[in-house]
C-alpha positions in Angstrom: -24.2 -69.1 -2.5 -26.6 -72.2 -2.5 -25.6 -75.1 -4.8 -28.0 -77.6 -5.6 -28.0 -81.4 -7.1 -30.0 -82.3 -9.1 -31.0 -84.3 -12.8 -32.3 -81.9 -15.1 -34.3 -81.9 -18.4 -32.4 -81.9 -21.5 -34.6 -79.6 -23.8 -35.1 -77.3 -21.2 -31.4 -76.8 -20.3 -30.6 -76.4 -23.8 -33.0 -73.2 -24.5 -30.7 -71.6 -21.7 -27.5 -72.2 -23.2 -25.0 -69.6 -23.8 -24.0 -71.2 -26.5 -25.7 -73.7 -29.3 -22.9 -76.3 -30.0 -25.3 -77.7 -32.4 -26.0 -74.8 -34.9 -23.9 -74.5 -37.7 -23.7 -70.4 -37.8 -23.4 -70.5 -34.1 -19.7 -72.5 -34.9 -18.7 -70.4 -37.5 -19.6 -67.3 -35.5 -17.4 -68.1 -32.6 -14.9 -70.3 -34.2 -16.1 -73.6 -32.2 -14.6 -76.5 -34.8 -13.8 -78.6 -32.1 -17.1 -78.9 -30.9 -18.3 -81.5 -33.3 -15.6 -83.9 -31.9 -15.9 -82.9 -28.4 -19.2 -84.0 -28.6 -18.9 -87.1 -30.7 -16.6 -88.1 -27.9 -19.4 -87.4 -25.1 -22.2 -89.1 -27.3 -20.0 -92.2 -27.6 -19.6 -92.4 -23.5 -23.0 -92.0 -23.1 -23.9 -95.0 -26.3 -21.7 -97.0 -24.6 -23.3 -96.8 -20.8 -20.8 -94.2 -19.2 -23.6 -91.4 -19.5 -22.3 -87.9 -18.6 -20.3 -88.2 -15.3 -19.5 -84.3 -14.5 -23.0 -82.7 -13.7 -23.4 -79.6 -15.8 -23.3 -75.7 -14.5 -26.9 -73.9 -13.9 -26.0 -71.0 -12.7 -28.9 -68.6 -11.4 -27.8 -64.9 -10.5 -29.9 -62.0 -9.5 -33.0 -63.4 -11.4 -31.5 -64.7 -14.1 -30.6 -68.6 -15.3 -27.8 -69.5 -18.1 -26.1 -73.0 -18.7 -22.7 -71.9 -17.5 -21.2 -74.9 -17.7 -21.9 -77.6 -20.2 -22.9 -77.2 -23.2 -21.4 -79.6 -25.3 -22.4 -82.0 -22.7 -25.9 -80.6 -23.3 -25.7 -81.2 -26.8 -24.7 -84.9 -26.8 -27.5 -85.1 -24.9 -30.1 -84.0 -27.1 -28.5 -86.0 -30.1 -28.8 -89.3 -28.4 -32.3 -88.6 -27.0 -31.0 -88.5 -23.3 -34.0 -86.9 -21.3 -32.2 -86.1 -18.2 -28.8 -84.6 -17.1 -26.9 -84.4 -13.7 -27.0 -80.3 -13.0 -25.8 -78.5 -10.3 -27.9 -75.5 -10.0 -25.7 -72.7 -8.3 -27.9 -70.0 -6.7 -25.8 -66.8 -6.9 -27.5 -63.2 -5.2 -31.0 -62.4 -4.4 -33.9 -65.1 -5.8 -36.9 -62.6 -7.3 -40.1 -63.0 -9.4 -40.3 -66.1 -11.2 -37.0 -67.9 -9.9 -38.8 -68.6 -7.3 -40.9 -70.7 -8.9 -38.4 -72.0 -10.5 -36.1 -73.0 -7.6 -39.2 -74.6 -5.9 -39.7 -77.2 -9.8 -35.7 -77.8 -8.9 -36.2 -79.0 -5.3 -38.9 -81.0 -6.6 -37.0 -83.0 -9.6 
């Protein structure tokens, strides 16, 4: 397993969440009502200067990428206009096809 460090942009991390903390139906759909203060919380740190501290999870397996790990921080993000988040990109299995590419844009960041 290969981790990697790296700052990561926010709209593109959000279109690989698992989850949408942002979307109403997604919340009602898996029960999520703690999300909206959860990430009121992580807006305010990053209002106030703290930014997000814990990088999120990227986790790439077999050919395949998902936000693991994250996304409310995610979602505070893309409500205060933050372009960047701190990612650690975890490279799980055999990299094939297109995540190749991909890796090679993460090195690059």
């Amino acid at each position: 397993m290969n981790i990697l460090k790296k700052m990561f942009d926010t709209e593109y991390l959000s279109k690989m969440a698992e989850y949408n903390r942002n979307d109403e139906d997604e919340k009602l759909n898996t029960l999520m009502y703690s999300s909206d203060s959860t990430i009121q919380s992580i807006e305010n740190d990053i209002m106030t200067g703290k930014g997000i501290e814990t990088p999120v999870d990227f986790t790439v397996y077999n050919g395949k990428g998902l936000l693991s790990e994250g996304c409310h921080r995610v979602a505070a993000a893309l409500n205060t206009n933050l372009e960047n988040v701190p990612v650690r990109i975890i490279l799980k299995g055999s990299l094939t096809g297109d995540l190749k590419d991909r890796e090679s844009k993460f090195k690059n960041l």
